[in-house]
C-alpha positions as CSV (number, residue, x, y, z in Angstrom):
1,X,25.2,10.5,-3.9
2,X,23.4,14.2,-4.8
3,X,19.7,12.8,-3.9
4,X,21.2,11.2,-0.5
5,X,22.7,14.3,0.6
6,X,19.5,16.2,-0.5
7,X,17.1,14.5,1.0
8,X,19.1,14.4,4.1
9,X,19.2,18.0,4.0
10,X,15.2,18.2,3.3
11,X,15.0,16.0,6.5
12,X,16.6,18.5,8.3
13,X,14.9,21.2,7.2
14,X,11.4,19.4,7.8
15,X,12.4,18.0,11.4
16,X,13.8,20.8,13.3
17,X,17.2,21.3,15.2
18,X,16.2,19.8,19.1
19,X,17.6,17.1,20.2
20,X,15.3,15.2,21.9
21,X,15.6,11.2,23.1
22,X,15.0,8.1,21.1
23,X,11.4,6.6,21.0
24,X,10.6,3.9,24.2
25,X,8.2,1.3,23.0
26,X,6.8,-1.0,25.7
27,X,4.6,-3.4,23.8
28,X,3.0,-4.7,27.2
29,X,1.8,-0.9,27.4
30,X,-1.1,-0.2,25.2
31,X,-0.5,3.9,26.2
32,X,2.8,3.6,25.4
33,X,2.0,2.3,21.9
34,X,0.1,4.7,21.5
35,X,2.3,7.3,22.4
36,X,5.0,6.0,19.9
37,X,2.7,5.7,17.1
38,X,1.7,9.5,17.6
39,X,5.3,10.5,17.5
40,X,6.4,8.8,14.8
41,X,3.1,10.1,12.6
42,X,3.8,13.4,13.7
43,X,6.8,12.7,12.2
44,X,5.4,11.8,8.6
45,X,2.8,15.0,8.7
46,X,5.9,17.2,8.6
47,X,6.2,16.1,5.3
48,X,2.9,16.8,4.1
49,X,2.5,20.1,2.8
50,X,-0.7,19.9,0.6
51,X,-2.8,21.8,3.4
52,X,-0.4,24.6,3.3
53,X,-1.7,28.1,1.2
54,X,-1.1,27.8,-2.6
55,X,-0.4,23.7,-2.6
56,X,-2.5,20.8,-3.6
57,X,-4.5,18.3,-1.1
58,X,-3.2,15.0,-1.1
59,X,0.2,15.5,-3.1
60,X,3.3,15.3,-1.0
61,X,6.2,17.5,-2.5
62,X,9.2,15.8,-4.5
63,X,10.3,13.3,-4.5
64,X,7.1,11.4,-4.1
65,X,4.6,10.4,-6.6
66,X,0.9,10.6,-6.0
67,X,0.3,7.0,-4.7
68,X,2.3,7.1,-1.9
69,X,0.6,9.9,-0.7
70,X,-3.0,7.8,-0.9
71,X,-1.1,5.1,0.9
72,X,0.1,7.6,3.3
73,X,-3.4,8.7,4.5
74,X,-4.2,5.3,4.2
75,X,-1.7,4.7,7.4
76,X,-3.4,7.8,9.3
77,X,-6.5,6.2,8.6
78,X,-5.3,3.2,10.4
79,X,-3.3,5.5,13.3
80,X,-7.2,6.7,13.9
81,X,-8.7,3.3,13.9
82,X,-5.6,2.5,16.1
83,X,-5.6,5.4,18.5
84,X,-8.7,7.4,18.4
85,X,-6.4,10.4,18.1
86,X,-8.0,12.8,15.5
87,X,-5.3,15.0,14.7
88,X,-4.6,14.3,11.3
89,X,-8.8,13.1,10.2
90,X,-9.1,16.6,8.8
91,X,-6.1,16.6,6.6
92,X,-7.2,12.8,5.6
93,X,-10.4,13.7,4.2
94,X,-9.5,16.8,2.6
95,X,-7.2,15.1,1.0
96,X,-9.1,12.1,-0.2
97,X,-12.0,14.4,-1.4
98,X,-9.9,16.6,-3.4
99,X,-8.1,13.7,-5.3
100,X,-11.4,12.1,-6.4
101,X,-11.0,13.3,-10.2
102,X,-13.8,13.9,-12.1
103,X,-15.5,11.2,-12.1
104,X,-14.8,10.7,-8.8
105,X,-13.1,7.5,-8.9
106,X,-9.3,8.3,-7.8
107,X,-8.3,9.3,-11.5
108,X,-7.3,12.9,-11.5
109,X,-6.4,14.9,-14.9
110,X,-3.0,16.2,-13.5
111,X,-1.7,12.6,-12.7
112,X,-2.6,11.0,-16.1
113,X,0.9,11.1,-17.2
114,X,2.0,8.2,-14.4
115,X,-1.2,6.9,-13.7
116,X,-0.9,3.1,-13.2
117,X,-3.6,0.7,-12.2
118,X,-1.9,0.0,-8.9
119,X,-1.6,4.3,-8.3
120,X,-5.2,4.5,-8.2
121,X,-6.0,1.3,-6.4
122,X,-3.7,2.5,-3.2
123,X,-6.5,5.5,-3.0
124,X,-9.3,3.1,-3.6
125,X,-7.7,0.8,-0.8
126,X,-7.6,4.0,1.6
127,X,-11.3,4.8,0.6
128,X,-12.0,0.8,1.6
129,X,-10.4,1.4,4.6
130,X,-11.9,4.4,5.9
131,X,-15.3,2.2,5.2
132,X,-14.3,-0.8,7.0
133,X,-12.9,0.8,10.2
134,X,-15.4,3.3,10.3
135,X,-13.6,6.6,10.1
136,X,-15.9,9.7,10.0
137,X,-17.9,10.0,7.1
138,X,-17.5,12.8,4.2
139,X,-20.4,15.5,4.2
140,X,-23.8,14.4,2.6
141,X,-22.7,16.1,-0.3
142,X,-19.3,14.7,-0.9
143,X,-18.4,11.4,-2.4
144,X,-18.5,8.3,0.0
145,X,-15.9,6.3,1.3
146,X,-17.5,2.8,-0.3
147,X,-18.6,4.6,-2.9
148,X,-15.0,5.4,-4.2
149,X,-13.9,2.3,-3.2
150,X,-16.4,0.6,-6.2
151,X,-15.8,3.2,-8.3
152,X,-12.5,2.5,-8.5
153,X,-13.3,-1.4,-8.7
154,X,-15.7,-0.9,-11.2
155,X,-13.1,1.1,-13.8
156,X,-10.9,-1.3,-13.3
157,X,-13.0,-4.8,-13.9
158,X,-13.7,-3.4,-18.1
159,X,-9.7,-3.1,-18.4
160,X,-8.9,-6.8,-17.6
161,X,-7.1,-8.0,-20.9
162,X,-8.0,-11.1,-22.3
163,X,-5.9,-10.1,-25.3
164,X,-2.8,-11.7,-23.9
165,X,-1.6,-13.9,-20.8
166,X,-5.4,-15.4,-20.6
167,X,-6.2,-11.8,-18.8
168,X,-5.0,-9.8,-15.9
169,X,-4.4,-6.3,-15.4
170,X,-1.6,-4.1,-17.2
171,X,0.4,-2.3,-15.4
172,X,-0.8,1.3,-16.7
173,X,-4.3,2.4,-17.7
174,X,-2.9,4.4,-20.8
175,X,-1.2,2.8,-23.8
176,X,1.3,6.4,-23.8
177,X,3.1,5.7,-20.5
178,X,5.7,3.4,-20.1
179,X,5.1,0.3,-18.7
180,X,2.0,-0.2,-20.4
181,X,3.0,-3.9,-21.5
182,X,3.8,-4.8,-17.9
183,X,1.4,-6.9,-15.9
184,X,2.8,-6.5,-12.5
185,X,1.8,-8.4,-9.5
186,X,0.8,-5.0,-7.3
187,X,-2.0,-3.7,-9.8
188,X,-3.3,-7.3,-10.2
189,X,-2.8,-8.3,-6.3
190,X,-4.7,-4.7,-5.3
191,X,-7.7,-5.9,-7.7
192,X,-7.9,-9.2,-5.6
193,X,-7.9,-7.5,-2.2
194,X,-9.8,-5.1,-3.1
195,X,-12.7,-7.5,-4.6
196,X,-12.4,-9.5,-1.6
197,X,-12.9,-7.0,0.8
198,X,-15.7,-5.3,-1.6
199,X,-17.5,-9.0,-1.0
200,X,-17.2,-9.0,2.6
201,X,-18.6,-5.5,3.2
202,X,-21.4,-5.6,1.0
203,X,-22.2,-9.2,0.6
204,X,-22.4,-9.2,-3.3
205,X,-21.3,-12.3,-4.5
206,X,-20.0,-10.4,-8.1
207,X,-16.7,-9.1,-5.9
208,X,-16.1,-12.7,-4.5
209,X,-16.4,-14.3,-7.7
210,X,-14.0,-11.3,-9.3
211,X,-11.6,-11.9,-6.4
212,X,-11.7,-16.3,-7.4
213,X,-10.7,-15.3,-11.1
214,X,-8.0,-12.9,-10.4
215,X,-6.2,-15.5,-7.5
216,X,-6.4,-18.4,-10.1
217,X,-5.2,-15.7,-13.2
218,X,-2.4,-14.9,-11.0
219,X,-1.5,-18.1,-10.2
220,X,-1.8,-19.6,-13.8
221,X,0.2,-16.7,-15.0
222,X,3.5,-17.5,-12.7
223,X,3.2,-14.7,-10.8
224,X,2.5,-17.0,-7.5
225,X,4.9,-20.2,-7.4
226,X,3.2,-23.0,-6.0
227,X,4.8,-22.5,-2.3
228,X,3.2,-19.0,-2.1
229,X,6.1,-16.9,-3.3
230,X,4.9,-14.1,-5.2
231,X,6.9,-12.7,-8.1
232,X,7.0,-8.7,-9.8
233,X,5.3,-9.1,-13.2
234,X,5.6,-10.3,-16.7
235,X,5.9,-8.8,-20.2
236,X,2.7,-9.1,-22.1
237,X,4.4,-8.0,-25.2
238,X,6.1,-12.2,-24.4
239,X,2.5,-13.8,-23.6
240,X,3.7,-13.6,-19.8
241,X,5.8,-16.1,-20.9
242,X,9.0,-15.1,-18.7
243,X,8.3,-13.9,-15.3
244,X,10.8,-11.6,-13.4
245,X,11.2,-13.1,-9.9
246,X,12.1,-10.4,-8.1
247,X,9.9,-10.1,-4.4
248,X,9.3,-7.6,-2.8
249,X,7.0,-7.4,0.8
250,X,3.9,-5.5,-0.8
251,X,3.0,-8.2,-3.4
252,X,2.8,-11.1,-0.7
253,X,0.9,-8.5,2.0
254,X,-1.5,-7.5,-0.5
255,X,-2.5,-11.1,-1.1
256,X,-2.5,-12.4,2.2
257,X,-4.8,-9.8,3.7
258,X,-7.3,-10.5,0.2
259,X,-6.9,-14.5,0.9
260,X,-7.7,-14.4,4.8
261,X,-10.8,-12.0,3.8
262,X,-11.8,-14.9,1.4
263,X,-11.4,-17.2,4.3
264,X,-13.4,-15.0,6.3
265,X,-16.2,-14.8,3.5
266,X,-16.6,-18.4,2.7
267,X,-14.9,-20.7,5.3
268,X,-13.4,-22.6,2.9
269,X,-10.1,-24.9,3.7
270,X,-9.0,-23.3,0.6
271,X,-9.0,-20.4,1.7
272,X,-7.3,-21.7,4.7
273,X,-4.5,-23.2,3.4
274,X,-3.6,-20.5,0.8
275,X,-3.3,-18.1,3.9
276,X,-0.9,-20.2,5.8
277,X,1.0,-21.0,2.5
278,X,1.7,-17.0,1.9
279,X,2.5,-16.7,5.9
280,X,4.7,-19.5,5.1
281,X,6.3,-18.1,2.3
282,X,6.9,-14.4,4.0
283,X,10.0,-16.1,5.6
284,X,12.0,-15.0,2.6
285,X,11.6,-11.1,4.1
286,X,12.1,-11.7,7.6
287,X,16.2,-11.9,9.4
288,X,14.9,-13.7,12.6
289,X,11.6,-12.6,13.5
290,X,12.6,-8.8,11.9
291,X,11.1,-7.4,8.6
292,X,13.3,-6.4,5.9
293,X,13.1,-5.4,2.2
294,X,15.1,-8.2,0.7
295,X,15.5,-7.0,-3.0
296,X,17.0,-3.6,-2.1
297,X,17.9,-3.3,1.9
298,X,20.9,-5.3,1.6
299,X,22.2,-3.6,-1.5
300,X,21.0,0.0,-0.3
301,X,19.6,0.5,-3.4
302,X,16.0,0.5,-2.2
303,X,14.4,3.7,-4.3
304,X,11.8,6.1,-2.7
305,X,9.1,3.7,-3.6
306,X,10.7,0.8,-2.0
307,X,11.4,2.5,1.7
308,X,7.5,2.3,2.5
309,X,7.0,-1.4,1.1
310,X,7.2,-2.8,4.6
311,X,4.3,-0.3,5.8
312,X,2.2,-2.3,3.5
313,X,3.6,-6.1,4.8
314,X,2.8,-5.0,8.1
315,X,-0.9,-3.4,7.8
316,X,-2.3,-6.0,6.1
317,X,-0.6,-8.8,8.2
318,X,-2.3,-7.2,11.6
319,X,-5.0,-7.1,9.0
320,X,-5.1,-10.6,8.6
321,X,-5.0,-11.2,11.9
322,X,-8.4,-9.4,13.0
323,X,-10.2,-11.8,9.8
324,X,-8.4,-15.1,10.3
325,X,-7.8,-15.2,14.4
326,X,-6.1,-18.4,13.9
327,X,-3.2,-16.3,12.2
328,X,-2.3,-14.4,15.5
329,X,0.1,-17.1,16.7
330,X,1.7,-17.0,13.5
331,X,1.8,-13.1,12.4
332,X,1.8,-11.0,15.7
333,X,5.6,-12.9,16.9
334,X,7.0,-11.2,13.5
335,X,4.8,-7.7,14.1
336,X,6.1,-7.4,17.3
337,X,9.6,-8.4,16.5
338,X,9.5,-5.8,13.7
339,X,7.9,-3.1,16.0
340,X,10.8,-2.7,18.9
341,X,13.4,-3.3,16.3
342,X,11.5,-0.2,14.3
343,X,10.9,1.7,17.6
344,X,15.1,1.2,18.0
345,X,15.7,3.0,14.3
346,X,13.4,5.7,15.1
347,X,16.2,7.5,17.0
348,X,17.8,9.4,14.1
349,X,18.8,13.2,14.3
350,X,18.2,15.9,14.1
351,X,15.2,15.3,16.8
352,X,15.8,12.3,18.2
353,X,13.0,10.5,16.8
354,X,13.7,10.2,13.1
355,X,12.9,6.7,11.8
356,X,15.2,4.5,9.6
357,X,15.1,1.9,7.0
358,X,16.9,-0.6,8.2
359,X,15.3,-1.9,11.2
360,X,17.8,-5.4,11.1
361,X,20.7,-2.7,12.0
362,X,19.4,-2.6,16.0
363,X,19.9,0.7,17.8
364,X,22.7,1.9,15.1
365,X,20.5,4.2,13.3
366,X,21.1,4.4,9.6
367,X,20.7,7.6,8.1
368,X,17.8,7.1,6.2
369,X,14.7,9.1,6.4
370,X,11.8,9.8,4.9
371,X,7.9,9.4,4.6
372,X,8.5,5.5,3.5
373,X,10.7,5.2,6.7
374,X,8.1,7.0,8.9
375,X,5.2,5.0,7.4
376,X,6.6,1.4,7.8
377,X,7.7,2.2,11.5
378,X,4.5,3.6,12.4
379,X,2.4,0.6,10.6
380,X,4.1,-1.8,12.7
381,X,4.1,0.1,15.5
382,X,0.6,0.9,15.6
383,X,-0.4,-2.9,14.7
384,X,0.6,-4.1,18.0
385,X,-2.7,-2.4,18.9
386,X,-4.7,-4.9,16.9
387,X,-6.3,-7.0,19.7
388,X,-7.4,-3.5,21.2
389,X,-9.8,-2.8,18.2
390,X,-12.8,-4.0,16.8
391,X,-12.5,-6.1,13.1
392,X,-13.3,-4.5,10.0
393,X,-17.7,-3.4,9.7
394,X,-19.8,-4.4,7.2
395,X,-22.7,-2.9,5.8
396,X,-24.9,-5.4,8.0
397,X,-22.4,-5.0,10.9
398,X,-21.8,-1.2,11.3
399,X,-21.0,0.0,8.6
400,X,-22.2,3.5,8.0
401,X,-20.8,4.4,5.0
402,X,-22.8,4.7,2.3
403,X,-22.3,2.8,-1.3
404,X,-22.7,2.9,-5.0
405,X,-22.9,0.2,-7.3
406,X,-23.2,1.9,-10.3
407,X,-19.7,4.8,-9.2
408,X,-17.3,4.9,-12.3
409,X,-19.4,4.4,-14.6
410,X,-19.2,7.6,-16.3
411,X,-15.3,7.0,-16.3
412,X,-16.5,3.2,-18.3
413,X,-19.1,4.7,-20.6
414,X,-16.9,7.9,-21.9
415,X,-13.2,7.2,-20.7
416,X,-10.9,10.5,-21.6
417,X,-8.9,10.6,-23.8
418,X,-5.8,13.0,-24.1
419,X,-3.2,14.3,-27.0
420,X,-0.5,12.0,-28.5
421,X,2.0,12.6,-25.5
422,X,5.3,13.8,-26.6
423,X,8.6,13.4,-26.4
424,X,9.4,15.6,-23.4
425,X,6.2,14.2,-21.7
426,X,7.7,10.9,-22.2
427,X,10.8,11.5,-20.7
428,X,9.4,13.4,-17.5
429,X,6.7,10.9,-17.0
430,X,8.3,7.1,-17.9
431,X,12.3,8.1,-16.8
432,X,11.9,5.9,-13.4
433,X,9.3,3.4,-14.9
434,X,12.4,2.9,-17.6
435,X,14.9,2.6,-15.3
436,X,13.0,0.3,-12.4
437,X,12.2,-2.5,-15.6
438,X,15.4,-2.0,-17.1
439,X,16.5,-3.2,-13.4
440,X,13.8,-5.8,-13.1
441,X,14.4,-7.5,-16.4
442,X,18.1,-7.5,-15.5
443,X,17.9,-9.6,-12.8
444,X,19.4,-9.9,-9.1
445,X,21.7,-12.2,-7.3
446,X,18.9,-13.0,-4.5
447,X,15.9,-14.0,-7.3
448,X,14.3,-17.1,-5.5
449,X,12.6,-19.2,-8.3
């Protein structure tokens, strides 16, 4: 158990030796929400070192790859919208603005080698976000929060495949990186949110006609069963025509939060119903009325990926909440539950406040640690604040951040293109991706089908 042990001893390292007391969460307190969520994010900036001399804005250090660092200022995006605390706004938009790329849609040079569809939509969601809860605008001079948002649409609407499974998204954007073949739910679920919450903003009906195809491709393709359970991917290389049935919390958050927007665009009892069928089906990653990763937490074998899955669940269920009221009575018992069972595992050494994985283990904490275990505590945590805020602006109703229709397009017009990738490159870039579909194709005693 090397990496255990190691990233135990990182912890340390990061956290400091005193001792302090476990966090006290009062969710009748809006202060002392407030107070939690600021300890528990001060717990996940001590991982960030990209501010530091001599290191790079917006990476986090090993073992994290680039996306969960765009989901991570995603979450202090939301702490702000939350809190009003601006402590950590200036490392946000540093870091957004220096991982713009190029062609300043979210695809830049030095992460080409991993770069999946579903890396570079967490950034565009972040982007989206800082639009729709009206976080402080970039300088004049600097790339826009809606603006990188569409760009990041608009390079991804040319690479929907009609070549196999009737269309979708692959998994990867280049043909040299492993899991190229893959059309996985996250990359294809990210699209759908994204062009949902693209239509409500701006009111262009392209986004909300771009968020109907993708739910009815998704569905037709068996990645959705018909009771709203929503399923990892499928091999293109097979016409889509085996589907691996793994779930994990992400895949069904991403879709719920896109499906209430939709509801909150058109009114429709479509809409309506396909929200309450995903709450429905999000039983399947709750113990009681408390969150849990069910494909990994009760194995242990949830990877560094996995351990910020339920950050996602929970934003985009308080999410849902502030679009589709109705949902409160149905989401916010399950947010709560989740929050003082979270608040109860963020009592870890070596200060006191450390925040576990497991929050189904009560006040026993569990060892685990890490930006993925700060950033799901603090998520839930923080969305107990939802009826304090205002719902997501538009750009009729608020919104300040300024657009682009036409962003991307140099990306579209004259994509990059790179030197045959070799062996090495292979092996440092696609080792995980092997090993997580290797996994996935497997199967797992716990597949619901």
């Amino acid at each position: 158990m090397f990496f255990r042990s190691w990233k135990g001893a990182l912890c340390g390292a990061l956290l400091g030796a005193n001792s302090v007391a476990a966090i006290d969460l009062d969710l009748g307190q809006p202060d002392s929400i407030k107070k939690a969520a600021q300890t528990v994010a001060k717990g996940m900036r001590k991982y960030y070192t990209g501010d530091k001399p001599g290191d790079i804005p917006g990476n986090l250090p090993d073992p994290y790859y680039w996306w969960e660092a765009g989901a991570m200022f995603g979450s202090f995006i939301d702490y702000w919208y939350y809190t009003k605390d601006t402590q950590f706004n200036d490392i946000t938009t540093q870091a957004l603005l220096h991982q713009v790329g190029a062609n300043k849609a979210f695809m830049p040079d030095n992460q080409t080698r991993t770069l999946g569809n579903d890396d570079q939509a967490f950034w565009g969601m972040a982007a989206l976000t800082a639009a729709e809860n009206g976080f402080p605008d970039p300088p004049p001079d600097q790339p826009q929060w809606l603006a990188l948002a569409q760009a990041v649409f608009n390079t991804q609407a040319p690479r929907w495949d009609n070549a196999t499974c009737n269309g979708g998204l692959k998994w990867q954007i280049y043909p040299f990186n492993n899991g190229y073949n893959y059309k996985n739910t996250i990359s294809n679920g990210c699209f759908f949110n994204m062009a949902a919450r693209l239509g409500r903003y701006t009111g262009n009906q392209s986004y909300v006609n771009w968020a109907d195809e993708m739910w009815d491709w998704t569905a037709g393709s068996g990645l959705m069963s018909d009771d709203y359970h929503f399923y990892d991917g499928t091999d293109d290389r097979q016409n889509c025509s085996e589907v691996n049935h793994i779930q994990w919390t992400y895949n069904a958050g991403v879709y719920l939060y896109g499906a209430a927007t939709m509801w909150n665009i058109t009114n429709a009892d479509k809409w309506r119903k396909r929200t309450e069928g995903i709450i429905a089906g999000l039983s399947v990653f709750f113990e009681g009325e408390i969150m849990f990763e069910v494909a990994c937490e009760v194995t242990g074998t949830c990877n560094v990926d996995q351990r910020s899955f339920k950050a996602y669940l929970s934003r985009w269920m308080a999410a849902t909440v502030k679009v589709a009221s109705w949902t409160n009575e149905l989401l916010m018992p399950r947010i709560r539950s989740s929050a003082k069972a979270a608040a109860l595992q963020c009592s870890g050494a070596p200060d006191g406040v450390t925040c576990g994985l497991r929050w189904t283990a009560g006040a026993a904490y569990d060892g685990e640690a890490g930006v993925g275990e700060q950033m799901s505590a603090l998520e839930v945590i923080q969305a107990n604040l939802i009826d304090k805020v205002d719902g997501p602006v538009t750009a009729n109703n608020g919104g300040t951040s300024k657009g682009d229709a036409g962003a991307g397009a140099e990306e579209v017009v004259n994509p990059r293109t790179y030197n045959v990738i070799t062996t090495g490159d292979k092996v440092g870039a696609g080792f995980l991706t092997t090993i997580l579909l290797a996994g996935l194709l497997g199967g797992a005693w716990w597949m619901i089908a």
